[in-house]
Structure formats: structure tokens, C-alpha cells
N, C-alpha and C positions, 0 to 999 in steps of 0.2 A: 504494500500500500504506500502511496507515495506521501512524502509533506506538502504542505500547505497552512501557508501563513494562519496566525490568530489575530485578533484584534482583543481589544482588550476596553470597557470602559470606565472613569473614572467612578467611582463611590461618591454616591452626593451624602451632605450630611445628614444624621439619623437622632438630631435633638429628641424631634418628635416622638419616634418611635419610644426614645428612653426613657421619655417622659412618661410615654403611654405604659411603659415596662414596672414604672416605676409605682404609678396608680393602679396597674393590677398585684404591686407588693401588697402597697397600703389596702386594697379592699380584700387581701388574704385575712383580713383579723377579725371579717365582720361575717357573717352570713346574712342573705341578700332575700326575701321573699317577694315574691309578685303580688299587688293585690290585684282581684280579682276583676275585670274592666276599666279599673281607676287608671290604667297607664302610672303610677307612683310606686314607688317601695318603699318598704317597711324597714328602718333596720333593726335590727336585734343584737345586742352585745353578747357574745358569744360568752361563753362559763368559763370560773376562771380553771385554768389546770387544764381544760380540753383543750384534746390536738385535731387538728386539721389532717385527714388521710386524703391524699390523692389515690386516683385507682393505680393500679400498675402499669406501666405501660410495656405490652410483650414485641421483643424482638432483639436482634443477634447484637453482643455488648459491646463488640466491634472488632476492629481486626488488624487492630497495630501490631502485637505480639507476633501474628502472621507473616503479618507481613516486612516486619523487621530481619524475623529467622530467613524467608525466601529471597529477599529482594537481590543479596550479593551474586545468586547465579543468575540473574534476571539481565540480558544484553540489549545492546544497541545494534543492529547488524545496518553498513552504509555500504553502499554497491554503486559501480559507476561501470555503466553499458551503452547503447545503441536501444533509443527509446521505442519504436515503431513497431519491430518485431517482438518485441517482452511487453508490449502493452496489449497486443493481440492475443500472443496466446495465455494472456490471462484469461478469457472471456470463453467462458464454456464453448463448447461448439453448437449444440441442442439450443442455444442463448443468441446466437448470432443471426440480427437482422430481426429479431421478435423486440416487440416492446420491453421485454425484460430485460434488454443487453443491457441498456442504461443503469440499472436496478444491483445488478453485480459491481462492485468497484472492488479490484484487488490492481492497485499500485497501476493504473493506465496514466498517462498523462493529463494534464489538464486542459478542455479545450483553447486551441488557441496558443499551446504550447511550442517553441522551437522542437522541428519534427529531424529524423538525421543525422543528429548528431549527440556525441555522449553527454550523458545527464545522469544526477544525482540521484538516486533512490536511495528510501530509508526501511526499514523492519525493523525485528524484534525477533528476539533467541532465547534459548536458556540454556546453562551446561546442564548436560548429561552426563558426564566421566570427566573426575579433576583430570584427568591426561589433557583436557582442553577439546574433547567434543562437544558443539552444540546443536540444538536442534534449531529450524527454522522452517519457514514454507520453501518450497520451491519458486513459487511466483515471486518470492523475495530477489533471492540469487536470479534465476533466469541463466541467463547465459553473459552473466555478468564478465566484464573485463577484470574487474578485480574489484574484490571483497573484504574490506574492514571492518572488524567486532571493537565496539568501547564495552568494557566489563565496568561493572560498578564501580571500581576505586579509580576510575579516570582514564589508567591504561587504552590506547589505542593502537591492534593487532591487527599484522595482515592475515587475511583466514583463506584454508584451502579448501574448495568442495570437494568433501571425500564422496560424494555421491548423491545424486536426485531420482524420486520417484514422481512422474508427471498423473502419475492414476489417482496418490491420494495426496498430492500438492505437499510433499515433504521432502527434506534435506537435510544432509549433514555435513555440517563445517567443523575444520580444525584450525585450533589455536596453537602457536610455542608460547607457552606464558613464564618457561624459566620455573616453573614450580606447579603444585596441584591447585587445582582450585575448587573455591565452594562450589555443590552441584546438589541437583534437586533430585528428589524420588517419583518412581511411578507409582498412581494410585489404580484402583480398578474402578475405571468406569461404567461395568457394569455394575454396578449397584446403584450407583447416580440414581436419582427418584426426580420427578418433576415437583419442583416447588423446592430442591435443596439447593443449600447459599451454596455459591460458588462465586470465587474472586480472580480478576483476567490483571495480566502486569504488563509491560508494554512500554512502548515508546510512540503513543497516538502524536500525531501533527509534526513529528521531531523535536517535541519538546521537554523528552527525557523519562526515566524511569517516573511511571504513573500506576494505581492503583485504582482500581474500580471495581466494585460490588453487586451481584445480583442473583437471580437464580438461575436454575435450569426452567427455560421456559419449555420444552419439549423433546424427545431422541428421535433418534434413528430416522432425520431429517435428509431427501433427496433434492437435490436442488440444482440437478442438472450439470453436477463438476466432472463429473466420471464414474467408469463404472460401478466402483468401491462406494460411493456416497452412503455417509451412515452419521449424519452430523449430530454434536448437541445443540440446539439451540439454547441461545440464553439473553436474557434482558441487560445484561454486566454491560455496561460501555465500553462499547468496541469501536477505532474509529480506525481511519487510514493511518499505517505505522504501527499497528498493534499485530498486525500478521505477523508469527511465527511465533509469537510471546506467549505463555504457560498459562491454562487456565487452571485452579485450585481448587481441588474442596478444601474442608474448614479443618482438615488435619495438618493441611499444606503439601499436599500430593498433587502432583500432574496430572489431571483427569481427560484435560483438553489441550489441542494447540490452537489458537486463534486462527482461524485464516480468512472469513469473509462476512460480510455483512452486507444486509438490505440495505441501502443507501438511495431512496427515491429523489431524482433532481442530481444526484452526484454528489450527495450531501455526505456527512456524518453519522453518526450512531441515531438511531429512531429507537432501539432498543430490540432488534433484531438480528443478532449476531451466532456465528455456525463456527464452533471447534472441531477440530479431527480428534474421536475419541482415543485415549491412549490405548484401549486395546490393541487397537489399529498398529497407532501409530509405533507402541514398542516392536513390535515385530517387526515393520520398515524399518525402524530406525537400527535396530540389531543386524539383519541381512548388509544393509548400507555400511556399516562399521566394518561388519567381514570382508567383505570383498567390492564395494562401492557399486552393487545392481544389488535387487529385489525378485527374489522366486518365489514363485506361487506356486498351489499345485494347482491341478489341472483334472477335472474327471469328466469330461469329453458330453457335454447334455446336453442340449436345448431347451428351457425350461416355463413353464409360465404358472400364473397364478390359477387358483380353484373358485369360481364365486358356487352360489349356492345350487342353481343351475347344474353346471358340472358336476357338482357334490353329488346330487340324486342321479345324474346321467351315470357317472360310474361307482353308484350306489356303497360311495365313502358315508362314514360317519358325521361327515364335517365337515364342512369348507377349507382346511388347513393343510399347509404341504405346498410343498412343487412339484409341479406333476410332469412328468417326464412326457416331452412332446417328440425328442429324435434322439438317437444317441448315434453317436460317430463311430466310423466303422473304424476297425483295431484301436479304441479308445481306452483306457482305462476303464469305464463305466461297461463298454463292451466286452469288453476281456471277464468283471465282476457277473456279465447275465443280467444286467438293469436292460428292461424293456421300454418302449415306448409305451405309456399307461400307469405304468410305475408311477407311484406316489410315495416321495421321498418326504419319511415324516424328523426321520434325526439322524445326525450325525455323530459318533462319538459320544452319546448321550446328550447332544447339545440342541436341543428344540429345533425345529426348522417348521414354522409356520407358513410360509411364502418363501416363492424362487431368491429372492434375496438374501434373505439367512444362510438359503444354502451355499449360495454364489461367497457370501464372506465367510462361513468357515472353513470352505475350500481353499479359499486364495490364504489365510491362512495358516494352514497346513503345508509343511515343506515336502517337496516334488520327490518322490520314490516312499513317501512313509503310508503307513497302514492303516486304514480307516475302517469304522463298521457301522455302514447305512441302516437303518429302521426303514423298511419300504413297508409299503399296503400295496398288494397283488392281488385284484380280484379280490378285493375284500379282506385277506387274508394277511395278518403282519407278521414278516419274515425280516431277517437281518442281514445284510451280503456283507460280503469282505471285500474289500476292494484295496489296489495300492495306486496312489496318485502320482500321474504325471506332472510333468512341466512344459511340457509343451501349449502354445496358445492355440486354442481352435482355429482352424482355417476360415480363410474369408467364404461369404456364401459365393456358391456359385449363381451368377443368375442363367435363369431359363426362360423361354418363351413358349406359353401352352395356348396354343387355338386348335382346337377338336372340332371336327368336322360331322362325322355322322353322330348321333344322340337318341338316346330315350329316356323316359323319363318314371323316376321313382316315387312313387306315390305323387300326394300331393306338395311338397314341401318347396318347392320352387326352383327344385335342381333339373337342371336336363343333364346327363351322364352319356361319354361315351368309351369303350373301351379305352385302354391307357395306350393301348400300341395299334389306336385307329389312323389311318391316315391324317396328316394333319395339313395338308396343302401342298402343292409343285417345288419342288427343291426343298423341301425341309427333311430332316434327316428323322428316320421312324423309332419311337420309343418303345423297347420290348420290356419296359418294366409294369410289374404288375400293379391292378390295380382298377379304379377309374377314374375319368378322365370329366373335370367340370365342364360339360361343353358350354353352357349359356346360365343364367342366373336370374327366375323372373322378377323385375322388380318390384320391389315394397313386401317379397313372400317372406317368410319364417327364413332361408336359407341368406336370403339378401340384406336381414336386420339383423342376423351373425356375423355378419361379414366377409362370406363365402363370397368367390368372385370365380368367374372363367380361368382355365389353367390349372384352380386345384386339384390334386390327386388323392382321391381317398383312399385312405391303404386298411381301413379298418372300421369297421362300423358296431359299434355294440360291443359284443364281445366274438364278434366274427370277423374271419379276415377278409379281405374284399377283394379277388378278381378277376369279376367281372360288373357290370352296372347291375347285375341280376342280383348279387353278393346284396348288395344295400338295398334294395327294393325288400327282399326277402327279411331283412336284418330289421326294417322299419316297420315290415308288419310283426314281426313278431315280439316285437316290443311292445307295440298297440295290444297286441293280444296279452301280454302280462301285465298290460294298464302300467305302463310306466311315466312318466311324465314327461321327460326329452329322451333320447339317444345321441352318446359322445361319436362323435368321426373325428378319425387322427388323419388329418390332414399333411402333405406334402406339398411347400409352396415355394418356389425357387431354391432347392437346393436345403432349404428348412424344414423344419417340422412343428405342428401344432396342432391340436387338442382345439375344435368348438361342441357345443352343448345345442342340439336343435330339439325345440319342446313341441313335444307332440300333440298338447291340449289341442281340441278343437278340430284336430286333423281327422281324417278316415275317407 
């Protein structure tokens, strides 16, 4: 985040006020009764020997002690690069050209800024290892020319990137400081609760080690930075300059890293600010130390969410889980026996509610170690073994499907044609199984799921599908056990997904 000037304005005098402070002393010794429509009061001389109780007033007694023990590993990080290209890729990619680019502000320029050429930026660090590692954003450094840390006692060091991770906007730099120095501890974030104090440190505007107070306004906040997104929110004053700088619980643990904030108009803190939880971030930041890159593992899925829909289609318990939409040939997940249908409910004992969960305790896990899925198969929950790659899924491949001949299965607004039907003059013939979406009526059941021409049904119910006869067959017999939709595991460029089509009203 970058600096930007403050203003500042003079204190007018506060006779009045004191005077007013000083008349609610004197009327502490009387008790005050209203009379009744008169507009007057009565006064009444309080007894002698009686005390005056205030109520109490509840909230946290403050946080100097805190903040005195943390503050020495709490840094200044100052970096001098080429402003254009590190103002850009701050800004989400999902972000760029929608009204909310504005809305993100991590260290871009100011409009109207000299553009080309090198220029100051400011952050915020904190040690992690007296050997002189600290941590920071990434958007901080960038691809800085070169990197300067002030440590609390004045000291000004030149700092080397031992390494950046662009997924979850973090970094680590080294200091020679000639000696160890004070460093902070990691807390577990998960236990964080919404509504518990937590306090952010920082170097907001460039105007130095600052302190600011508030709570956890919310977790596991997405906000379109990358695929990792799992933020805290919190109400603490956050402004530009405070990315990379430590957030606390009230023990004085690292819970959070600062790195971005709501800022509508380009503005300052609103009270809407996002840390990377230390979960996260200890794991990054430990890989980066070792060898300056980040391994994840890798178990080869496709994956999407459950709504209730789907729940009843493949007559799960409950909305919860990722459901396995494709799994990648010789993948990890392939090698384990995880099918497409598969509803992966835990990891390692670790819940997995939604495709997300599962996606971070994957990445996670380091590349070749041994994991034990909780799946629901058909109903039925069984455990796989599985050992995790490092490899990143391949890019999709894209395909183009226009089917030519068609029929059509029940009422639902599909037309289907073989998967290896002809598909027009010079186009090359598909012998994969299956059918083929030929047309998609509009406004039907099939058209308000999202179903489009091209897709391939590879599965319908609990039967495999093919031919268009497969799902025709598949939808009456569903009808006939009076089910409420029927899941089809869909193939769509190279992907794979899971829709839920409700059978109510059909026949």
C-alpha cells in the first residue's frame, strides 16, 4: 500500500467544554428529579455518608502492555521499483474493469501520479526468526529494485527476498542485523471467533509504527485475490502502508497478516479490512524459508458445491461436501479410486463442508504425503487412502460440440444426440461415450440449470449413459420412484460437473 500525505488540523480552544466538565463535577453531589409536566426540578440534598455508584462500564482495559511487548518486531518495509507494472498486478484479475477494481487498493499509484519511472513505496513486516526473517505481502516487494526494513530502534537495512508467493500475497525478506533480534509468535487462527478483539500494527500513510484496535468482523472471507482466498475480516484500522504488518489476538500472537482493504473512492480505512490467516500463512512462510518456492499438494479433482437440490438428487444426507465433478486421468485422486459422484466429506479428520475446504487443506499438505478422504459413495461412507501430488492440474482443454442428429428425452428440454454422431463437414468424429447436448429448449427445466448445447452426459442417476436412450430410461425411472430431480454428470470442455434437474411437475 502506498503513502500519502496527512493533513493535520489545529485544536480550537475547549474553555467551554471544561467549563461544561466542570458543572457536571458540581451537579455529581446533588440528585436531580423531574417534576412531572412542570419542565423544573426539584433538588434534593443527597444523605450524608452516601456514595454515588456509576454502572460499570464493560469493555477491553486496553492494550498498552501489548502492545509494548510486540511492537520491537513490528517493521517498516520501503521499496523502490518501476511503478506501472507492480501497480497492476496488485489488482485481482476477476477485479479488473468491474466497478470493484476501484474498491481494492493494495499500494497502486495515485491518480495522476508520474507513470515510468522508479518510485517510493512503503509497507509493513514483522520478524519471524531473530536470524532476521521477516514477513510481508508480496504486493509490498513486487519486483522491487531494492528493498529497505527500519526495525524499531531506528536501524535502517538493506533486505533480500528470500522468496514470494503470488496465490496468497506473501513474502519473505532477510535482514544482517549483526545480532538476533526480537521476533513474534504464531497464534492459531482457527479458533478466532467473530466478535474477538484483535489488534493490527503497521506503518499506515508512512507515518510510523501505529496501533489500532478492533475485532474480527467475519472468516473465511473471498474477495476475488486468488485461489487460496480465506480472509479475516476485521473493523481494526487498516489503511495504505499497513500491508504486510501483524495482526494480534489479545495474547499477542500472529493471527493475521494485513494485506487489503475496502477503500471506496481510493480512500482509507471504512472499517473493512482482510488479513491472510496464519494458518495459511505459517506454512508459506516455512516452505519460503526452505528453499524460497511454495509446494502444495495436489489431488487431481474438479470440484463444486452441493445446494439442497443436488442433496436429494444424489440422495446425500445434507447439503455439505464437495462433490466430485471429474477426476484427472493418472491423478492422484485416480490412482486412490475417487469417482466422479464422490462426495468428499473430510480430510484427515479435518471437516470439509464445501469444495473450498477441500481445495485448502490440500494445498496445505506437502506433495508425496498420505492423506485419508471421508467420501459418501452412493450413500455409503467409506474412507480412501490417497498420497498427494505436486503437480498443478493442467489447463482445460477447450472443445467445440454442435450435434447434428437428436432426440429427445422426456420432457425436460434436452434434445440429445449420440456422442460420436456426426457433427458437421470437416470436423473430426468423437468416439467417446456418452450423449451429446444437441439443442437446449429455452426457458425448460434443462435451460434454468444451465445446460447448454455441446454438453456430454456421461451419467445420469445412478446409470451410466451411452446412449440418449441411457437418460431417457434413467428419467423415467426416477419418476417412477417419485424422486424429486435427477443428478447428470456433465462433460463441458475438457471439464466436468454435477447439475441437479427437478423432476416436479414433469411426466
Amino acid at each position: 500500500m502506498s503513502n500519502s500525505p496527512e493533513t493535520t488540523t489545529p485544536r480550537k480552544p475547549v474553555r467551554k467544554l471544561f467549563a461544561a466538565g466542570l458543572l457536571a463535577l458540581a451537579l455529581g453531589t446533588t440528585a436531580l428529579t423531574t417534576l412531572p409536566f412542570s419542565g423544573q426540578a426539584e433538588t434534593v440534598p443527597a444523605q450524608p455518608g452516601a456514595a454515588i455508584t456509576l454502572p460499570r462500564q464493560a469493555g477491553p482495559a486496553g492494550f498498552g502492555d501489548l502492545a509494548a511487548r510486540v511492537a520491537p518486531a513490528v517493521v517498516r518495509v520501503t521499496v523502490t521499483g518501476e511503478a506501472p507494472a507492480a501497480a497492476q498486478a496488485q489488482v485481482p484479475p476477476e477485479l479488473r474493469g468491474s466497478p470493484l477494481e476501484p474498491f481494492f487498493r493494495r499500494g497502486q499509484p495515485r491518480p495522476g501520479a508520474p507513470q515510468g519511472r522508479a518510485r517510493m513505496g512503503q509497507g509493513s513486516g514483522f520478524v519471524i526468526d531473530a536470524e532476521g526473517y521477516i514477513v510481508t505481502n508480496n504486493h509490498v516487494v513486487g519486483d522491487a529494485a531494492q528493498v529497505r526494513v527500519e526495525l524499531a530502534d531506528g536501524r535502517d537495512l538493506p533486505a533480500r527476498v528470500v522468496g514470494r508467493d503470488q496465490q496468497t500475497d506473501l513474502a519473505l525478506l532477510k535482514v544482517e542485523a549483526g545480532g538476533p533480534l526480537a521476533t513474534l509468535t504464531w497464534g492459531d487462527s482457527d479458533t478466532l471467533r467473530v466478535g474477538d478483539w484483535v489488534v493490527a500494527m503497521g506503518n499506515p500513510f508512512g507515518l510510523g509504527g501505529s496501533v489500532t484496535a478492533g475485532i474480527v468482523s467475519a472468516r473465511g472471507r473471498q474477495i476475488g485475490a486468488g485461489p487460496y482466498d480465506d480472509f479475516i475480516q476485521t473493523d481494526a484500522p487498516i489503511n495504505p502502508g499497513n500491508s504486510g504488518g501483524p495482526l494480534f489476538n489479545g495474547n499477542g500472537e500472529v493471527v493475521g497478516i494485513n494485506t487489503a482493504i475496502y477503500a471506496p473512492g481510493g480512500g482509507g480505512n471504512v472499517g473493512i479490512g482482510f488479513a491472510v490467516p496464519a494458518r495459511m500463512a505459517r506454512h508459506v512462510i516455512e516452505d519460503l524459508k526452505r528453499d524460497g518456492t511454495v509446494s502444495r499438494g495436489w489431488l487431481g479433482v474438479a470440484m463444486q458445491p452441493i445446494n439442497e437440490e443436488m442433496a436429494q438428487a444424489l440422495r446425500l444426507p445434507n447439503p455439505r461436501g464437495a462433490l466430485v465433478a471429474n477426476v484427472e486421468p493418472d491423478s492422484p485422486a485416480a490412482r486412490a479410486g475417487l469417482r466422479p459422484g464422490d462426495v468428499v466429506i473430510g480430510l484427515e479428520g479435518r471437516e470439509v463442508a464445501t469444495p473450498r475446504d477441500l481445495a485448502l487443506a490440500v494445498a496445505e499438505m506437502a506433495p508425496d504425503s498420505r492423506a485419508t478422504l471421508a467420501v459418501l459413495r452412493d450413500g455409503a461412507r467409506m474412507e480412501q487412502a490417497v498420497t498427494l501430488g505436486q503437480r498443478e492440474p493442467p489447463a482445460q482443454q477447450q472443445a467445440e460440440a454442435r450435434p447434428d442428429a437428436a432426440t429427445r428425452p422426456g420432457t425436460l428440454g434436452l434434445e440429445l444426440a449420440p456422442a460420436n454422431a456426426p457433427r458437421g463437414k470437416g470436423q473430426a468424429q468423437d468416439a467417446a461415450q456418452g450423449a451429446r447436448v444437441a439443442s437446449v429448449v429455452p426457458g425448460s427445466v434443462a435451460a434454468t440449470r444451465g445446460m447448454r448445447p455441446g454438453d456430454i452426459i456421461l451419467r445420469a442417476g445412478d446409470r451410466e449413459v451411452r446412449s440418449p436412450n441411457d437418460v431417457a430410461e434413467a428419467v423415467a425411472a426416477a419418476r417412477r420412484e417419485g424422486r424429486p430431480a435427477i443428478a447428470l454428470q456433465l462433460s463441458r470442455e475438457g471439464g466436468g460437473a454435477f447439475v441437479a434437474l427437478p423432476l416436479a411437475g414433469e411426466g
